[in-house]
Structures are given as structure tokens and as C-alpha cells.
N, C-alpha and C positions, 0 to 999 in steps of 0.2 A: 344152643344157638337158635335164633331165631331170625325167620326172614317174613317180610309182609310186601305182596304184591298191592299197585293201586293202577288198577284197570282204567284207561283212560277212553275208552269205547263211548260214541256220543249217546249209544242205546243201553236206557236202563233195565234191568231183568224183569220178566226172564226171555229176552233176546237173545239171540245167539250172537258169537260175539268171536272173532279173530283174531283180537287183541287179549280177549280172555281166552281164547286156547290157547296161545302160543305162551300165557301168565301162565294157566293151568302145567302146560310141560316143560318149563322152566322150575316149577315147583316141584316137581315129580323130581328133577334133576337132583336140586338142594337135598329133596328128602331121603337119595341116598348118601348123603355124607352127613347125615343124623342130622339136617335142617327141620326145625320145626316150620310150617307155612301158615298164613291166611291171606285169602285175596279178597279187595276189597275193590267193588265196582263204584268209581267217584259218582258218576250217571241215579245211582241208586240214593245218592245222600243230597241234603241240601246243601251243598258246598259255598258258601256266599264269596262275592269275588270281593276282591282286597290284598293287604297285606301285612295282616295285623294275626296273632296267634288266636282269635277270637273275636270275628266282627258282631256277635252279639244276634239275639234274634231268632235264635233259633239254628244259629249256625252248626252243621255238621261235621267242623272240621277240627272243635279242639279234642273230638273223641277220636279221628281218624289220627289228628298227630301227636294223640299218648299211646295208640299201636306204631306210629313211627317212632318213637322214641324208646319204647318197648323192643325194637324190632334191631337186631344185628346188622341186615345186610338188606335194601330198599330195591324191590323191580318196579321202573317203572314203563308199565304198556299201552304202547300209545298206536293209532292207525295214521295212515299218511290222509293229510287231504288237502288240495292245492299245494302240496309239494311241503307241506307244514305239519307238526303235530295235532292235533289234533286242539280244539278249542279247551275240553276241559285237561288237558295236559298243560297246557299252557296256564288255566287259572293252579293247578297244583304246584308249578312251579313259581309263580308268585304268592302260594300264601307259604310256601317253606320259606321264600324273603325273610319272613320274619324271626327267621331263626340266625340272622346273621346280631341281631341283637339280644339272643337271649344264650347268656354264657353262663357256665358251672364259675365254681367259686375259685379257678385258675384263667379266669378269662377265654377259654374256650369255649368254642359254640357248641351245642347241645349234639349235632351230629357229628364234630368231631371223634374218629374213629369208627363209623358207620361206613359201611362199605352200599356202592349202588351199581346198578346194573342197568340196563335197558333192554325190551324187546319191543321189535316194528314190524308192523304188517301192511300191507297196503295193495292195489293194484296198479299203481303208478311207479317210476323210480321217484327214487328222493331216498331212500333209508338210511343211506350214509349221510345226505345233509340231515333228516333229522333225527339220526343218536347225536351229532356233533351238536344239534341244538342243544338239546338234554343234558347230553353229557357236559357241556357250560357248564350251565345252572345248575344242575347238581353240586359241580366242583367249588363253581362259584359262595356256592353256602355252606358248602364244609364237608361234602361226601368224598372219601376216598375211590377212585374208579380200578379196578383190576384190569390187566391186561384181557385183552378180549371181551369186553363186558357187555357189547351187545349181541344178542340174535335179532334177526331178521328173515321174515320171506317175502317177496314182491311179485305179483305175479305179471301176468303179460299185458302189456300197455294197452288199454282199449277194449278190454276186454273186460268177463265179471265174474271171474270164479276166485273166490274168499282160502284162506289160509285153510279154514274149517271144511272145506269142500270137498276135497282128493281124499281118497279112502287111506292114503299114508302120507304120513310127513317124508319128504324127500328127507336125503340121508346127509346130505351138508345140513339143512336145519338140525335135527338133530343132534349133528357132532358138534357143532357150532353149541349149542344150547348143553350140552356137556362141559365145553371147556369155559362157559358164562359160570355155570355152578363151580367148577372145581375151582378156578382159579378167581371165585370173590369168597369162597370159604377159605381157600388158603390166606387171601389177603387181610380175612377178618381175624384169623389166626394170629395174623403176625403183627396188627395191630392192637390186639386184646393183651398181646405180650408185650409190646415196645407205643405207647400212645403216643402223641405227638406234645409237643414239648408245651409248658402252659404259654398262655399269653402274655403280652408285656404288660 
């Protein structure tokens, strides 16, 4: 089984990054229930906006989404800002758009039967309005979501201390980020067993 993180952080490396720690221990999670990982900083690649599997140019996105489509179970990590995901979270959800028109030879979309996940970091509230945003879009193009599927940490309003900053992850992140892994391995389990029925 395989899982691929896509770090949604506006800073490309090697920045430090909250949204890629909280990727990194989400991973840590998968890889004890035999997940294989790789994270991928979008900030790092030319990601071209669109919503085409390949706007051409130099684009860095149809090598990112042959590890999506390589990939069992999709985290996607995003920081809050104005109460929103984050800019390049949002162009990643629009270039997956394009997979509601690209179907296997039963008329299902390509991530039918992929499981996704969310983690959010932020120092403002909003984390539950934005995994709900995510968690759409995902749904909306064919990802299945496991119960519990996202972590979050948010820290105190008005203030600037980063996910990456406390010398330990509080122990709800954590547990929380336990039960994001076990139960999207489970779900990828039971979908690798029983797929969804082809298209009409």
C-alpha cells in the first residue's frame, strides 16, 4: 500500500513548514500499518493553474499526478489563511478537476477507490470550515473519505507560534492523527476488496 502526501505550504524548501510537519507525522502514522509514504511540497514544483491533466509548458503536475494515481490513500496539507486553504491547495484541487473526466475502461474515474485524508494547521480558527472545503473536492472527483479523516492544530488567535514550534505535539494531535491513519488504511482495505460498481 501506498500513500503520497501533497504539502500545500505557500513556502518552497527548504523552509520550514507546519503543514509539512504535521504531512511528515501523518506519515510516520501510515507507516506503521505497512504504508509506504512520499511527500510532495506543490511550492517546490511548477504547478501551472488550470484544469486540464497537463497544461503543457513545462508543467509539473502530470509527474505529480502519476504518484497520485500510483498512490493508495492521498493526504492533503494545507495551512489556514483568511479563514481559507491555502492558494496552492486550492490550485491542486482544481487541477484534480480533471480527473472527473478521465475514466478506466468501466467508466470510473481514475481515483475511484483511492482513499483521502486532510491535515490543517493554522493560527487562526477555521480548520473545520477548511477540511469541509477539501473534503468537497476530494469527494466531489471521486476520493472516498474515512471516517475521521482529518488532523488538525490551530493555535491561539493573534498570536504566532507555528505547529512546528512546541518541543511536543500535544497528545489530541496525535491521537487524532492515529485514528486519520488507521481508519483510511482500513477504508483502503475494504475498498481494494469490494470496488465501486462500474459506471453506466
Amino acid at each position: 500500500m501506498r500513500a503520497l502526501a501533497l504539502v500545500c505550504t505557500l513556502n518552497a524548501s527548504p523552509a520550514p513548514s507546519s503543514s509539512h510537519y504535521i504531512a511528515e507525522q501523518v506519515m510516520a502514522q501510515l507507516a506503521h500499518h505497512d504504508v509506504a509514504g512520499k511527500i510532495v511540497r506543490i511550492a517546490d514544483h511548477d504547478v501551472r493553474p488550470g484544469v486540464a491533466t497537463d497544461m503543457g509548458d513545462g508543467d509539473a503536475w502530470p509527474a505529480i499526478r502519476k504518484d497520485i494515481l500510483a498512490a493508495d490513500i492521498l493526504l492533503i496539507s494545507t495551512p489556514i489563511w483568511l479563514g481559507h486553504p491555502s492558494s496552492i491547495c486550492q490550485r491542486v484541487l482544481e487541477r484534480l478537476d480533471a480527473e472527473l473526466s478521465e475514466t478506466d475502461d468501466q467508466g470510473r474515474p481514475y481515483v475511484y477507490g483511492k482513499v483521502a485524508a486532510v491535515a490543517v494547521v493554522g493560527n487562526e480558527d477555521g480548520a473545520h470550515k477548511v477540511s469541509a472545503d477539501v473534503f468537497q473536492g476530494l469527494n466531489d472527483i471521486g476520493f472516498s473519505l474515512a471516517a475521521q479523516a482529518v488532523t488538525y492544530w490551530v493555535g491561539e488567535a493573534m498570536h504566532g507560534t507555528d505547529f512546528q514550534d512546541p518541543d511536543e505535539t500535544p497528545e489530541a494531535v496525535t491521537s487524532t492523527t492515529k485514528a486519520l491513519a488507521a481508519n483510511a488504511v482500513h477504508l483502503d482495505r475494504l475498498l481494494a476488496g469490494h470496488p465501486y460498481p462500474a459506471g453506466d
